[in-house]
N, C-alpha and C positions, 0 to 999 in steps of 0.2 A: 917385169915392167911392161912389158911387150901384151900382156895380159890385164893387166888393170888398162889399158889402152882400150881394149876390145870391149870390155864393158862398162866402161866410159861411154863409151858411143853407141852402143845398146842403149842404155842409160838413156839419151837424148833422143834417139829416134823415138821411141816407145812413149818419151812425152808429149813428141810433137805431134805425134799420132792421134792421142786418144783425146783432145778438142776436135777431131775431125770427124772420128768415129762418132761422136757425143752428137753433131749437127748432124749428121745424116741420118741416127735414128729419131729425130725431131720430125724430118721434113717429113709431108705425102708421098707414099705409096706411089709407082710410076702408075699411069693408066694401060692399060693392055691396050689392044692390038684388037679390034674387034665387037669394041663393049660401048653401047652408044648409052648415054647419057639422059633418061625422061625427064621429063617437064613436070614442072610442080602440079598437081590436080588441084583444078577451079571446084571451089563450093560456090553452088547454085543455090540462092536465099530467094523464097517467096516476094512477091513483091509488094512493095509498097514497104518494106521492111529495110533497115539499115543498119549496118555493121556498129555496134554499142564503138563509141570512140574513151577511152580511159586513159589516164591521163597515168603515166608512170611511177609505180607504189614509191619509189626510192625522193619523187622529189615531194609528194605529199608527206610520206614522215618529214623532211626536213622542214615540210612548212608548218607543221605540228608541234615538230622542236623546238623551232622560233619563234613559235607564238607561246607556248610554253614558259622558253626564257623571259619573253617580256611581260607575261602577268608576274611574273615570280618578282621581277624586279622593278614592279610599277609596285608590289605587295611591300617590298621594301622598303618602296622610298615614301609609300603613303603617311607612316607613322611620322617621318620627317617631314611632309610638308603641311600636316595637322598641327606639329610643334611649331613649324614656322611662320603659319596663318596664327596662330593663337602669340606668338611670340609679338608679331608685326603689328596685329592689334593692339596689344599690349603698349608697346612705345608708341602707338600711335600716340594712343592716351594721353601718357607721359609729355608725349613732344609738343602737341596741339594744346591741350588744355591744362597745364601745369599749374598754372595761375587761379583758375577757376574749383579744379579739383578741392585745390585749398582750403578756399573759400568755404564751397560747400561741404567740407567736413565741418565747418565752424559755426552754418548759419543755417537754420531750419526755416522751410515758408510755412506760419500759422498760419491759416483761411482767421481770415476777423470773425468774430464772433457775433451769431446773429443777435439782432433787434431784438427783443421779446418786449412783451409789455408787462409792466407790473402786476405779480400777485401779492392780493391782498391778503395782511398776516393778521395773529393776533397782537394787542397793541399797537396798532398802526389806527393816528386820527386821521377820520376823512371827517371832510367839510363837505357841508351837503344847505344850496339853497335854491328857493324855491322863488323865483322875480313876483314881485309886487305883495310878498309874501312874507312878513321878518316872523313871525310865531314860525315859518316851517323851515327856516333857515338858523341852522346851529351845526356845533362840532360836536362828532361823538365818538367815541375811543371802543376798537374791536375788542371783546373781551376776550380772554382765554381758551371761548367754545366755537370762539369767530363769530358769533351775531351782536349785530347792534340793536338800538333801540330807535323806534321814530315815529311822530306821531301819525293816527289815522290809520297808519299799518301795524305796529305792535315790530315784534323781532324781527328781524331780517336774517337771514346766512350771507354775512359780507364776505367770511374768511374763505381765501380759494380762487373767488371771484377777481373779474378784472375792474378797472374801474369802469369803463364800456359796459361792462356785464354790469353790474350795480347799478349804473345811473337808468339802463334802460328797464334793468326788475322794478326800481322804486315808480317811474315813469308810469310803467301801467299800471302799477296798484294805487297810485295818486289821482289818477286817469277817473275814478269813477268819483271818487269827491273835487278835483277841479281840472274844471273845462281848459283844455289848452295848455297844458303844464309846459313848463318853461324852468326846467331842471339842471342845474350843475350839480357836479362831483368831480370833487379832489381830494389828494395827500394831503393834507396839512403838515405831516409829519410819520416818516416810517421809521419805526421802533422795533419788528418785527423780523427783520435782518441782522440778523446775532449768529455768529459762530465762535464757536468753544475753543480756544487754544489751552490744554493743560501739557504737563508735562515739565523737560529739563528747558524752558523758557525761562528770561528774564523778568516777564511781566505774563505771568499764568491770569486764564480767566476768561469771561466773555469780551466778544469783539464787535460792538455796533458796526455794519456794513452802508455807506453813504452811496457805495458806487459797486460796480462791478470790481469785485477782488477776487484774485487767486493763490493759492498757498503759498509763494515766496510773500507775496504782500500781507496777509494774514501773517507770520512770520515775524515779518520789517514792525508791523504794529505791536507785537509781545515783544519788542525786544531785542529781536533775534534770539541766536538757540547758545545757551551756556557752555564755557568747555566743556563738560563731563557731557556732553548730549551723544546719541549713538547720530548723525546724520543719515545714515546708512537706512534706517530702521524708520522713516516715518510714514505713519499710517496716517489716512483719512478717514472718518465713520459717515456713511451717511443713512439716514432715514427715506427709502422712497416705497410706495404702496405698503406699507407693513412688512419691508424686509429689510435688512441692514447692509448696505455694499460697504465694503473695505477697497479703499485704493493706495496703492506703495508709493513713497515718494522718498526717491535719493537727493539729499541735499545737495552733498558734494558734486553728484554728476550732473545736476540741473545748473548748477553756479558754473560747471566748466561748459556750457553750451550744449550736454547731451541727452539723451532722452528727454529734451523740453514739454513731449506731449504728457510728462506725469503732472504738470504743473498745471491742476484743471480748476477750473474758477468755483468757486466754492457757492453751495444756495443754501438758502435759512435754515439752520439746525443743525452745521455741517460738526463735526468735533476733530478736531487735529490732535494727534496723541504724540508727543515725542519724548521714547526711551531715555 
């Protein structure tokens, strides 16, 4: 008993010790006795020269890091704030002009359509007089090849021509048989404004033209188009310089307010075909 006592207390000494032991081979070495201590050596730099001043490696990474982190997370959030600009427009849209949007799904601006002056066709009478004059004043009906007949000049080319055009060719050629001509020209009546509606119509066949008309109205004048008609499928034919244009015309989408621009105003000779 008397022995486990003794090394008990070994035991304890031998702990308390070796924290002590542990600090003193930590600390400085004593100084002797004799040993004097030099001074740092000065470097001597040429002059006009100075010590480069640098700025410490460890805080420039960090500022490398940080700038780093924040492209990385402005990279992020870019794609969201593209969705957001594009989003915010969006309802802009919506919220400001909802009313209006409507509308203009519904309603096309046509530009009105220009003035022209009439061209002269075949069969179309002009009336042609000449003041103080009844033998040079008569009506005469374009033929087929477009020339008329009249006295003192023989044939004329009416067909093509304006009335303007016409009155001022006959003018001069009147000009050397009377002094001072004092010339009218007019329509008396146009004939030569005919387009063709065949096809799945009510009333197939030619269409005398009075006014400017366009395919729904050409159309409205046959009749309308019979059930069995394809609306889908109707074509235009037209004759211009010696080549033939085709243009498409959807019924259905024209009657609901869309693609209005196929609905183009029809000129002499025009042919409407409907399947």
């Amino acid at each position: 008993m008397a022995f486990r006592k003794i090394v008990l207390c070994m035991l304890i000494m031998m702990a308390l010790t070796i924290p002590y032991a542990s600090a003193a081979e930590n600390e400085d070495p004593p100084l002797q006795e004799g040993v004097e201590l030099s001074a740092p050596e000065e470097v001597s730099l040429p002059a006009g020269e100075e010590v480069p001043m640098t700025s410490p490696q460890p805080a420039a990474d960090s500022q490398v890091t940080e700038k780093t982190a924040q492209e990385s997370a402005s990279a992020l959030d870019s794609p969201r704030r593209e969705s957001t600009s594009w989003w915010d427009k969006l309802l802009g849209v919506f919220e400001s002009g909802s009313e209006s949007v409507g509308i203009m799904a519904h309603t096309v601006d046509v530009p009105p359509g220009e003035t022209k002056e009439y061209i002269i066709g075949s069969g179309d009478a002009i009336g042609i007089s000449v003041w103080r004059d009844d033998a040079m004043t008569r009506t005469v009906v374009v033929l087929p090849d477009g020339t008329i007949s009249f006295p003192l000049i023989g044939d004329v080319v009416a067909g093509g021509k304006t009335v303007a055009q016409l009155k001022e060719y006959l003018k001069s050629k009147l000009s050397r048989y009377i002094a001072d001509t004092d010339l009218t020209v007019e329509v008396k009546q146009s004939n030569s404004m005919i387009v063709y509606v065949i096809g799945r119509v009510n009333v197939p066949g030619r269409q005398v033209l009075f006014a400017n008309t366009n395919v729904l109205q050409a159309l409205a004048m046959a009749g309308g188009l019979n059930p069995f008609a394809k609306k889908d499928r109707v074509r235009v034919f037209r004759q211009d310089e010696g080549k033939t244009k085709m243009f498409t015309f959807d019924y259905s989408e024209v009657v609901e307010g869309r693609h209005l621009e196929a609905n183009i105003e029809l000129r002499r000779g025009d042919v409407i075909i409907v399947p």
